[in-house]
PAVO-62853 format. One record per residue: y, z, x of N, C-alpha, C in turn; residue in three letters; residue number from 1. Coordinates in Angstrom, 3 decimals, padded with zeros to 6 digits. Atoms other than C-alpha are relative to their C-alpha. Example, Ala and Ser with C-alpha at 12.3 -4.5 7.8 and 13.67 -1.06 7.14 Angstrom:
REM PAVO-62853
<rec <-001.190,000.000,000.890>,<-004.500,007.800,012.300>,<001.200,000.000,000.900>,'ALA',1>,
<rec <-001.190,-000.060,-000.820>,<-001.060,007.140,013.670>,<001.090,000.730,-000.770>,'SER',2>,
***
This chain:
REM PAVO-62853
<rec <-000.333,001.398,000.204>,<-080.695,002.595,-011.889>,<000.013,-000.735,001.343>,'UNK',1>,
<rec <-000.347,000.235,-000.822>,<-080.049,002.136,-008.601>,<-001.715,-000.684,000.951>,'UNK',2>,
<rec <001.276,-000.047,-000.093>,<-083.980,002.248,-007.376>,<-000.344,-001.022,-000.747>,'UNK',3>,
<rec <000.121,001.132,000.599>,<-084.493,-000.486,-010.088>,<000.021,-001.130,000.613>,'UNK',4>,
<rec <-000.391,001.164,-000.179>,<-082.014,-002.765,-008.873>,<-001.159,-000.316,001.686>,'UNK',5>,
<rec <000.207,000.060,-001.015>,<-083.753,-002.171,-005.208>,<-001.439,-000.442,-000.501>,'UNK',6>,
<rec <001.572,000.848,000.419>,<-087.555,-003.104,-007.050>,<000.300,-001.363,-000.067>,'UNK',7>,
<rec <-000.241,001.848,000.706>,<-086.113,-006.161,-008.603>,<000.094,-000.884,001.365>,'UNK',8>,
<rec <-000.542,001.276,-000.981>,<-084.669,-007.395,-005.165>,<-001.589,000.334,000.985>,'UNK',9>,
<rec <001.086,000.365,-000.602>,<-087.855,-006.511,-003.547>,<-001.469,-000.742,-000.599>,'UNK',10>,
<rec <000.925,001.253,000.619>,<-090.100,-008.028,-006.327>,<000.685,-001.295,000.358>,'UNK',11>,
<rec <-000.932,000.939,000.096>,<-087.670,-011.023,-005.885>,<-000.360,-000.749,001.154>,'UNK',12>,
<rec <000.142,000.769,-001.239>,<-088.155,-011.075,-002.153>,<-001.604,-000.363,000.482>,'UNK',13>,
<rec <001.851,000.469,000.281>,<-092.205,-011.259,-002.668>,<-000.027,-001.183,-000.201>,'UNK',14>,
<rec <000.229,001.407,001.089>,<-091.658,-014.256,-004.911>,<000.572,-001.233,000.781>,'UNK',15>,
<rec <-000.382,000.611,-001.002>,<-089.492,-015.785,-002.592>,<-000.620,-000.486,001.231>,'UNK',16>,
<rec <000.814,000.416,-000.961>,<-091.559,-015.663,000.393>,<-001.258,-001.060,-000.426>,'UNK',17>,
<rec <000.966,001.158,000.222>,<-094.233,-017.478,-001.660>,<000.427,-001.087,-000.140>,'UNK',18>,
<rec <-000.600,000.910,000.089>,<-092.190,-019.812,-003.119>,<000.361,-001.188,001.457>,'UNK',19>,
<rec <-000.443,000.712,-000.973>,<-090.835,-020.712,000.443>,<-001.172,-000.952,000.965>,'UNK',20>,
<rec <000.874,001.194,-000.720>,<-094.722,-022.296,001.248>,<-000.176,-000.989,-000.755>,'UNK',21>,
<rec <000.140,001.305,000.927>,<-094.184,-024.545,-001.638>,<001.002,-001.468,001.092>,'UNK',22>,
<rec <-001.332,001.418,-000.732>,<-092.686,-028.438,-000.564>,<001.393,000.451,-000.138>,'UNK',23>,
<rec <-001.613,000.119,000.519>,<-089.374,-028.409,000.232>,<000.538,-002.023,-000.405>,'UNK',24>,
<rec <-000.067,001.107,000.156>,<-087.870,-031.606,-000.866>,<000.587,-000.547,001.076>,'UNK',25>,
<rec <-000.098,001.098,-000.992>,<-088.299,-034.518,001.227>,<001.523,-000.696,000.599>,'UNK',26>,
<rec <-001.154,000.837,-000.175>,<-085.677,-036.211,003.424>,<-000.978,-000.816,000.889>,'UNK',27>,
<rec <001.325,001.775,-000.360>,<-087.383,-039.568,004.064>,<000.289,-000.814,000.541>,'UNK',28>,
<rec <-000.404,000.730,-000.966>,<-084.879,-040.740,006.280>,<000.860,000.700,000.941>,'UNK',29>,
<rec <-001.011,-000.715,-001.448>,<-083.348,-040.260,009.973>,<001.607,000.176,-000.721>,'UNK',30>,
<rec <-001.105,-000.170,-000.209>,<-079.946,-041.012,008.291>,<000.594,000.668,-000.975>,'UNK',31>,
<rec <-000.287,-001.356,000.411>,<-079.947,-038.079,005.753>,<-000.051,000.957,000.753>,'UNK',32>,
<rec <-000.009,-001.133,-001.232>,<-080.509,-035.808,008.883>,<000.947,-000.687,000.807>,'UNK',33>,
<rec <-001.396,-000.203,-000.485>,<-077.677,-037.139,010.564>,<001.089,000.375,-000.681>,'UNK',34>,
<rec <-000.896,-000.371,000.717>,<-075.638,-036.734,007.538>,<000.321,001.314,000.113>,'UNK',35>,
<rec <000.140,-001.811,000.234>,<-076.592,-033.047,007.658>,<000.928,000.346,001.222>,'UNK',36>,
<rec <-000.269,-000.468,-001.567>,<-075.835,-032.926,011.743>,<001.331,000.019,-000.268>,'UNK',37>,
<rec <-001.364,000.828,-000.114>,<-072.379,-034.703,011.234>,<001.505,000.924,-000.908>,'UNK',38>,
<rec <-000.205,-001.003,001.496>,<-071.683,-032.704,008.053>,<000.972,001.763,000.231>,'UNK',39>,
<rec <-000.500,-001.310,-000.278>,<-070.113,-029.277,007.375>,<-000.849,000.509,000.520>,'UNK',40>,
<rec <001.039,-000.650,-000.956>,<-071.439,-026.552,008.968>,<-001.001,000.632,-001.434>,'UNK',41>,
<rec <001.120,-000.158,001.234>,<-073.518,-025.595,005.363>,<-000.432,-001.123,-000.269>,'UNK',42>,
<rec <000.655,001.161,000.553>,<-074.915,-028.752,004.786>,<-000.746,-000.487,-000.526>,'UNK',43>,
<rec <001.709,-000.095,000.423>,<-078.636,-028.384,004.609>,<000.287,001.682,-001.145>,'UNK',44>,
<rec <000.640,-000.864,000.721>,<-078.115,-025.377,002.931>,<000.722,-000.193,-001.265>,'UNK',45>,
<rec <-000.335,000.346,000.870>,<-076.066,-026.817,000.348>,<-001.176,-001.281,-000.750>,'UNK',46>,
<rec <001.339,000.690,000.702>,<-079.035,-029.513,-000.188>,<-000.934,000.861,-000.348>,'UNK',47>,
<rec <000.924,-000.532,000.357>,<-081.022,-027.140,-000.530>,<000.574,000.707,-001.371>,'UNK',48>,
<rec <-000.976,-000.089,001.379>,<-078.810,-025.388,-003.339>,<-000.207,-000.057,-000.954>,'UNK',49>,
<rec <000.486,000.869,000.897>,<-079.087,-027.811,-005.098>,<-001.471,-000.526,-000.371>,'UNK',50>,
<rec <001.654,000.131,000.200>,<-082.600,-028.796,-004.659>,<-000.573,000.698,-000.656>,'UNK',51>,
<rec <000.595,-000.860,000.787>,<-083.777,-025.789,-005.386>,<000.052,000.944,-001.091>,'UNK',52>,
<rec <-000.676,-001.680,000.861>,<-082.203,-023.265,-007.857>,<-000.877,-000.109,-001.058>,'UNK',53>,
<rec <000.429,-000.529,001.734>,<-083.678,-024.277,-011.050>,<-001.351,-000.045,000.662>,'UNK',54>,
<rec <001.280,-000.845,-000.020>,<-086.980,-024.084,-009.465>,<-000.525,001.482,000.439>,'UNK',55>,
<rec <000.010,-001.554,-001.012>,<-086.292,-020.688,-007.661>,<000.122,000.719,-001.121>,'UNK',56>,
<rec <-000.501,-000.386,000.960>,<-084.510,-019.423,-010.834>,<-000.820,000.322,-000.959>,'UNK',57>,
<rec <001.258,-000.045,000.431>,<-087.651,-020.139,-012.489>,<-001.378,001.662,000.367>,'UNK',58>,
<rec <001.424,-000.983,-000.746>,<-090.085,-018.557,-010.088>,<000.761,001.509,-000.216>,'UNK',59>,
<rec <-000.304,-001.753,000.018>,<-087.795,-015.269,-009.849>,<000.384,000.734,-001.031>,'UNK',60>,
<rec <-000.738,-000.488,000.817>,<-086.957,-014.741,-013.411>,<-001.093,001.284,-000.444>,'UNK',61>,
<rec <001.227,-000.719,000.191>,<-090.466,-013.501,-014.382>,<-000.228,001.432,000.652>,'UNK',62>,
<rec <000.316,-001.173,-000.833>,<-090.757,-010.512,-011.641>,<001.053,000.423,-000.176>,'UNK',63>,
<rec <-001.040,-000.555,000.105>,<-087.352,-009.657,-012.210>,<000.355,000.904,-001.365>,'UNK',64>,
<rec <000.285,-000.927,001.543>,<-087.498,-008.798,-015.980>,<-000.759,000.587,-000.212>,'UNK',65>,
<rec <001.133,-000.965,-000.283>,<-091.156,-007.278,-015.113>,<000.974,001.347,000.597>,'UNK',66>,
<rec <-000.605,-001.226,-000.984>,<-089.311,-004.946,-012.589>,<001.123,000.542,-001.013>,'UNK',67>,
<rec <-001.818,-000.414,000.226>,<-085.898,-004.236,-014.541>,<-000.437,000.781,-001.580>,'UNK',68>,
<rec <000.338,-000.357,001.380>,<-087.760,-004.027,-018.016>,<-001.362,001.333,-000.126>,'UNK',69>,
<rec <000.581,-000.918,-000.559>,<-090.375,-001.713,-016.105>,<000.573,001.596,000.002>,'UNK',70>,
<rec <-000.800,-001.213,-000.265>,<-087.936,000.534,-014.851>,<000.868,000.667,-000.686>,'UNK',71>,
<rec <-000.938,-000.534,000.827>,<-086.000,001.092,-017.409>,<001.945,-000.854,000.089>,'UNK',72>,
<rec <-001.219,000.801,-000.505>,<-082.854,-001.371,-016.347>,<000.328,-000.146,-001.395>,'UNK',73>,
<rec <-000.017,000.945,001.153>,<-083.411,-003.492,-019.465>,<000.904,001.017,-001.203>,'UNK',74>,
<rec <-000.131,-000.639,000.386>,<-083.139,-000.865,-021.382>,<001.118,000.705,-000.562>,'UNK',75>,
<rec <-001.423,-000.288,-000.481>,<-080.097,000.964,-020.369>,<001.024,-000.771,-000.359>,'UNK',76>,
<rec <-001.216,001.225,000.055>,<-078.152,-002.339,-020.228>,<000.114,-000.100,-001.284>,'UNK',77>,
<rec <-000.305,000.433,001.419>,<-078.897,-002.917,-023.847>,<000.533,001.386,-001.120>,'UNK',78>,
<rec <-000.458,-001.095,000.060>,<-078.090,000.706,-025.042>,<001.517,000.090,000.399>,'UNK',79>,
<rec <-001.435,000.112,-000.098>,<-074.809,000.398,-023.236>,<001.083,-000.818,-000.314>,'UNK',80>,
<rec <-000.378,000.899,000.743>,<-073.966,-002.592,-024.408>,<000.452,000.341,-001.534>,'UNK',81>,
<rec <-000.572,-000.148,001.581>,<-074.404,-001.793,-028.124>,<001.006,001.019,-000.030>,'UNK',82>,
<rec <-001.020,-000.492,000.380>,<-072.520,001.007,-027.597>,<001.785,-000.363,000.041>,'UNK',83>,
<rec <-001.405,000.692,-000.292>,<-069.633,-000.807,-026.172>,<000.411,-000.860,-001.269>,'UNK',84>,
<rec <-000.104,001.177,001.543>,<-070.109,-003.477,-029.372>,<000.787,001.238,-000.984>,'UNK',85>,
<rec <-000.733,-000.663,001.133>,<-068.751,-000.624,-031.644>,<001.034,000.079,000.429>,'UNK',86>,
<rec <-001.472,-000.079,-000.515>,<-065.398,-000.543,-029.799>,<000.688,-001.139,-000.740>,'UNK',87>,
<rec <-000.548,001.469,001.227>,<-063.365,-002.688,-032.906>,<000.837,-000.609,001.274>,'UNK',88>,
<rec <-001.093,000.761,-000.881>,<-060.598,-003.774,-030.292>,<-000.622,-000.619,001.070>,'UNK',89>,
<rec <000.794,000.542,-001.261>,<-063.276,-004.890,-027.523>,<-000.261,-001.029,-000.563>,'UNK',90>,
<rec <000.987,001.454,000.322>,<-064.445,-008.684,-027.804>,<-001.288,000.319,001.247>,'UNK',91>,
<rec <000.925,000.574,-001.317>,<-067.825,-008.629,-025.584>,<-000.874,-000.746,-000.204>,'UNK',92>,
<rec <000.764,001.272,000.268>,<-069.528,-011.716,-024.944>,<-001.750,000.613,000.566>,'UNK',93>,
<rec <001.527,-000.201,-000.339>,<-073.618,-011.439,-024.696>,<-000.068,-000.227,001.099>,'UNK',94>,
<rec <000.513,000.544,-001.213>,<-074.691,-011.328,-021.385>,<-001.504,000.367,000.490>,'UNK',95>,
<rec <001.534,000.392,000.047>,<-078.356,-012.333,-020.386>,<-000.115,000.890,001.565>,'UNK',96>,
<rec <000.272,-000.551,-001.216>,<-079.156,-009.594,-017.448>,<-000.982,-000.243,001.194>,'UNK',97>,
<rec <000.966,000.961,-000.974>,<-082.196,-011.372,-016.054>,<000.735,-000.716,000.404>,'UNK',98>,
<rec <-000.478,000.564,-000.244>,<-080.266,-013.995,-015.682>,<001.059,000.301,001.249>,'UNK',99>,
<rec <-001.087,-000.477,-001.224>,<-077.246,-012.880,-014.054>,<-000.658,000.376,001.590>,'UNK',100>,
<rec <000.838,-000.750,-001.361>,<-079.696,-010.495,-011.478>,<-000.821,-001.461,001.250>,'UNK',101>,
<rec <000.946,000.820,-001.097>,<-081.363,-013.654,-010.401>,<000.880,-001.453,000.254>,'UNK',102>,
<rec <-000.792,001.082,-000.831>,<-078.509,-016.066,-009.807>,<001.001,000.640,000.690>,'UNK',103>,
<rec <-000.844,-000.627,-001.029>,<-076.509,-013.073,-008.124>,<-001.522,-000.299,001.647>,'UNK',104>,
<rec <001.498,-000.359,-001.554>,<-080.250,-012.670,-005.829>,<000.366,-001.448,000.626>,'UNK',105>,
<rec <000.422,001.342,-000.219>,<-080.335,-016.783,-005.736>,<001.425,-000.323,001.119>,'UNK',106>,
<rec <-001.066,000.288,-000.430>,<-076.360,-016.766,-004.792>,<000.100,000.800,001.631>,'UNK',107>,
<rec <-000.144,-000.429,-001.340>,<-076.711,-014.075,-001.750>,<-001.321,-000.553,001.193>,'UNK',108>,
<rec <000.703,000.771,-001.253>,<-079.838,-016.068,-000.230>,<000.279,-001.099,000.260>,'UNK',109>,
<rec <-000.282,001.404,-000.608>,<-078.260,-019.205,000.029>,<001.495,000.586,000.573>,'UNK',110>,
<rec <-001.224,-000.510,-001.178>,<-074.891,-017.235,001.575>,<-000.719,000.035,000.915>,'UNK',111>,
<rec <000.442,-000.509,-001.690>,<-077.060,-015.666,004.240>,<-000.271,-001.309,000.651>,'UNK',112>,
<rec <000.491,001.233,-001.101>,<-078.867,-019.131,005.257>,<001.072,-000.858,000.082>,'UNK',113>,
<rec <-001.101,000.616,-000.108>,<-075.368,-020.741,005.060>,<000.351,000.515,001.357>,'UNK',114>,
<rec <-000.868,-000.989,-001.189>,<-074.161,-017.948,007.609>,<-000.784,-000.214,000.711>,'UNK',115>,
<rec <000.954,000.475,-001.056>,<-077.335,-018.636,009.722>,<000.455,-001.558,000.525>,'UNK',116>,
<rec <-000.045,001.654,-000.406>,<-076.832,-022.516,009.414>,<001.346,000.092,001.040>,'UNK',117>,
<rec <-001.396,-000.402,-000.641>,<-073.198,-021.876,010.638>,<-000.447,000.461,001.510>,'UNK',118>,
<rec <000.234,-000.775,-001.619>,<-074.213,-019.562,013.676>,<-001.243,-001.044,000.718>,'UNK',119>,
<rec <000.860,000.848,-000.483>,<-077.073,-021.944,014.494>,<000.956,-002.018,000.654>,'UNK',120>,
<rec <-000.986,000.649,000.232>,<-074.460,-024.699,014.443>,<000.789,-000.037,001.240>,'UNK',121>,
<rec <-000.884,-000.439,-001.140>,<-071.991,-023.199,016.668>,<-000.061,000.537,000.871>,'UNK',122>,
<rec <-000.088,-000.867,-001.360>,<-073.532,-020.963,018.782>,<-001.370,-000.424,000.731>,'UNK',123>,
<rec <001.784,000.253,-000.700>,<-076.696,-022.430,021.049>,<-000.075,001.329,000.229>,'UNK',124>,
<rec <001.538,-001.013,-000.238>,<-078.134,-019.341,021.945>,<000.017,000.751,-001.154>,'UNK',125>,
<rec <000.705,-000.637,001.209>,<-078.458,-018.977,018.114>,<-001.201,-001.127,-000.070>,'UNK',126>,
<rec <000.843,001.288,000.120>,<-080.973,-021.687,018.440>,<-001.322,000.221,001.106>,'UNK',127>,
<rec <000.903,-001.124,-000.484>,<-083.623,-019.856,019.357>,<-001.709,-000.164,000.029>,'UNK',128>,
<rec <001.419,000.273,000.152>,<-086.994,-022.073,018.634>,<000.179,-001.221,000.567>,'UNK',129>,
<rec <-000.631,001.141,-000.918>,<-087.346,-025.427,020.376>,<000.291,-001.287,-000.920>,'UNK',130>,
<rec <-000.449,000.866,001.306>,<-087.326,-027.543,016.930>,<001.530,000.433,-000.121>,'UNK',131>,
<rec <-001.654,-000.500,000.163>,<-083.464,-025.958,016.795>,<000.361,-000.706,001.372>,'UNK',132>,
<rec <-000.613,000.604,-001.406>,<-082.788,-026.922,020.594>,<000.045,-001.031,-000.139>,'UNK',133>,
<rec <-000.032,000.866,000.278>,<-083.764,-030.141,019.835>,<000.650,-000.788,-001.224>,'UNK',134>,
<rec <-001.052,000.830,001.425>,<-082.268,-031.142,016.396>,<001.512,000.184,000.773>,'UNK',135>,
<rec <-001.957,-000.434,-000.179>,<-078.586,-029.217,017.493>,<000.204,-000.436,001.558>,'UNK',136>,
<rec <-000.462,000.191,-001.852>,<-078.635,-029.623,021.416>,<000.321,-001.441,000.455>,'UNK',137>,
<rec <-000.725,001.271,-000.807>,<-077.597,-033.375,021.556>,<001.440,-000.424,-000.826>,'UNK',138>,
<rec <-001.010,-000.144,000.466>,<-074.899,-032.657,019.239>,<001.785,-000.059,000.692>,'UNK',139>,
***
């Protein structure tokens, strides 16, 4: 099971990398990029968040249920499930395992670039390309 979950997050991170040469959405003015500067230290990556999930959510659901329903994940989950359903005293609510797998994946790549934005933020010599020196360095 374990090997699964590690396909899914590397089909996931395939899909991702493509995804990431699609547009990102536009900020079409200087004084949404100061908002960002001025802002918490997640800022941009909370626009982004938002921007993107339901199209990410999209793109990664497909390779994820390939991989999980491949490997035998799918499978398993639903097998253990029903058996749990015969437990009279248990209530368990349906839960959609694609789903979950790809807004846990969606939830730890917008932590990490949070934790980047943060260290980029606070620490110049995390700022490490000269588009970064320049946006953060008159801060």
């Amino acid at each position: 099971m374990r090997r699964s979950f590690s396909k899914s997050a590397q089909a996931a991170q395939a899909r991702r990398q493509r995804a990431s040469n699609s547009p990102i959405p536009p900020c079409r003015s200087v004084s949404v990029v100061r908002v960002f500067l001025k802002s918490t230290d997640t800022a941009a990556t909370d626009f982004f968040r938002e921007k993107t999930t339901p199209q990410l959510t999209v793109l990664f659901k497909p390779p994820v249920a390939k991989v999980m329903g491949g490997s035998g994940v799918t499978k398993q989950f639903k097998n253990f499930f029903a058996q749990i359903s015969k437990i009279p005293f248990l209530k368990v609510e349906k839960l959609d395992l694609e789903t979950y797998v790809v807004d846990r994946a969606l939830f730890g790549l917008f932590y990490v670039l949070g934790e980047e934005e943060t260290k980029i933020r606070r620490d110049p010599a995390a700022r490490i390309t000269a588009i970064l020196k320049e946006v953060f360095g008159g801060r």
